[in-house]
C-alpha positions as CSV (number, residue, x, y, z in Angstrom):
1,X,62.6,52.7,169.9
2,X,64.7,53.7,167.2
3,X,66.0,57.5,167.2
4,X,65.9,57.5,163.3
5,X,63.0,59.8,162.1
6,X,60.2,58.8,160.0
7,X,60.6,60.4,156.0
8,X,56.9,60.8,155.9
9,X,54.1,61.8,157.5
10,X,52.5,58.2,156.2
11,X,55.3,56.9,159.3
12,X,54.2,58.8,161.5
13,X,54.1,56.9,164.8
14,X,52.6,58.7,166.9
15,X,52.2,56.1,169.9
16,X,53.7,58.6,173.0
17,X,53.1,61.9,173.9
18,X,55.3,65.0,172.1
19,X,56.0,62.6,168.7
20,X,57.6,65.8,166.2
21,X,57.7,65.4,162.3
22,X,58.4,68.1,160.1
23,X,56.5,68.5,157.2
24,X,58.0,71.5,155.0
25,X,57.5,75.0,157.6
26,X,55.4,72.8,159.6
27,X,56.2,70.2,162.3
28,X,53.7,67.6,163.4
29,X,53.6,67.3,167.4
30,X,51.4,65.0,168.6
31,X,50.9,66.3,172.5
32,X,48.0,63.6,173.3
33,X,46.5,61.0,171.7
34,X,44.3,57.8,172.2
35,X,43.7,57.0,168.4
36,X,45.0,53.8,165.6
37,X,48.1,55.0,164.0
38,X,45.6,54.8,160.7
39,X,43.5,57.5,162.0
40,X,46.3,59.5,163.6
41,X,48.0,60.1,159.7
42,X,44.4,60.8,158.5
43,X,43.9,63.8,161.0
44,X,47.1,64.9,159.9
45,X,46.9,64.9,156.1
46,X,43.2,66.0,156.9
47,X,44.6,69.2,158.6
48,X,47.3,70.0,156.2
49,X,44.7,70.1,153.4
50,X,42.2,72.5,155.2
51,X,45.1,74.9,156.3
52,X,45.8,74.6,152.0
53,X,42.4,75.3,151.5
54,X,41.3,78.1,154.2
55,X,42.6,80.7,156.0
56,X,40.5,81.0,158.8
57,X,40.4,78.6,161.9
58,X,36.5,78.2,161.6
59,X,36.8,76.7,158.3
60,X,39.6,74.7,159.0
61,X,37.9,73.2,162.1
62,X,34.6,72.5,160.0
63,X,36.5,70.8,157.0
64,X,38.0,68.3,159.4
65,X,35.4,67.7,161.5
66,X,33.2,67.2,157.9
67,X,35.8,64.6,156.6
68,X,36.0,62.7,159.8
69,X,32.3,62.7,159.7
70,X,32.5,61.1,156.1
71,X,34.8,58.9,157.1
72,X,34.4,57.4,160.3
73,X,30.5,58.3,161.0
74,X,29.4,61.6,163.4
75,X,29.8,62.9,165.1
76,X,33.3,64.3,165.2
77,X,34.5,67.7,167.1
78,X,37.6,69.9,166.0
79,X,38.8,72.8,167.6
80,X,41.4,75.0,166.2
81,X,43.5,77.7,167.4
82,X,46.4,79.2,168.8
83,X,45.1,79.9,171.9
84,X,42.4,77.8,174.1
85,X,42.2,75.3,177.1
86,X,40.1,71.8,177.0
87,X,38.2,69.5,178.6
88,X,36.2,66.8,176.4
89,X,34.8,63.7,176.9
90,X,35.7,61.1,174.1
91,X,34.9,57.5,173.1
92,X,37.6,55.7,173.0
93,X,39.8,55.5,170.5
94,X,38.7,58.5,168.9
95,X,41.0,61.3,170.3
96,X,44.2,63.1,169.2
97,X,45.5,66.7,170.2
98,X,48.2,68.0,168.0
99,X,49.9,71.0,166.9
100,X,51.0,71.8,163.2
101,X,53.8,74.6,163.3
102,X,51.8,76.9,165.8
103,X,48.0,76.1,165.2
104,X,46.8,73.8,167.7
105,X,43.8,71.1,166.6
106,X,41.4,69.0,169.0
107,X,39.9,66.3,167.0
108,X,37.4,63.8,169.2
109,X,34.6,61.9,168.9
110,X,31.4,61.9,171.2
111,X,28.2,61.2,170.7
C-alpha cells in the first residue's frame, strides 16, 4: 500500500477500515465497509450532494436512501447523524458506514 493519498474522491479506496480523504472542510472516513469500490465513491458523492442540498439529517438520510434505490434497486436504508449506535443486518456487498467531517451515515441494503 502506498502512503501517497488519493487527489479525488473518484480514488477513493476505501478497501480497510478508517480510509480518510479530505474533500474541502470535510474528510471522508470510511470506519466499516463491505461494498465495490464503485458503490463506495457513489455513497460518497451521493452524501456530499444531499448535505448541498438539505440541512436537516432526515432529508439527507431520505435523498440517499432514494438514489440508492434508483440506482441499485430497494430497498436501501440510510441513517444519519451525529450521535446513534447500530446493529443491521445487510446483504452482502451492500454496506458501508462512514463519516463526512462530523455527520455520521449508515447506508445498507436489506430486504
Amino acid at each position: 500500500m502506498s502512503d501517497t493519498k488519493p487527489e479525488s474522491f473518484d480514488d477513493i479506496s476505501a478497501s480497510f477500515s478508517g480510509h480518510l480523504k479530505s474533500h474541502g472542510n470535510l474528510t471522508a472516513v470510511i470506519k466499516s465497509v463491505d461494498m465495490s469500490e464503485e458503490m463506495q465513491q457513489d455513497a460518497v458523492r451521493t452524501a456530499l450532494q444531499a448535505i448541498e442540498k438539505f440541512p436537516v439529517e432526515k432529508d439527507i438520510a431520505t435523498f440517499i436512501k432514494r438514489e440508492f434505490d434508483k440506482r441499485y434497486s430497494p430497498t436501501w436504508h440510510c441513517i444519519v447523524g451525529r450521535n446513534f449506535g447500530s446493529f443491521v443486518t445487510h446483504e452482502s456487498r451492500h454496506f458501508i458506514y462512514f463519516y463526512l467531517g462530523n455527520i455520521a451515515f449508515l447506508l445498507f441494503k436489506s430486504g
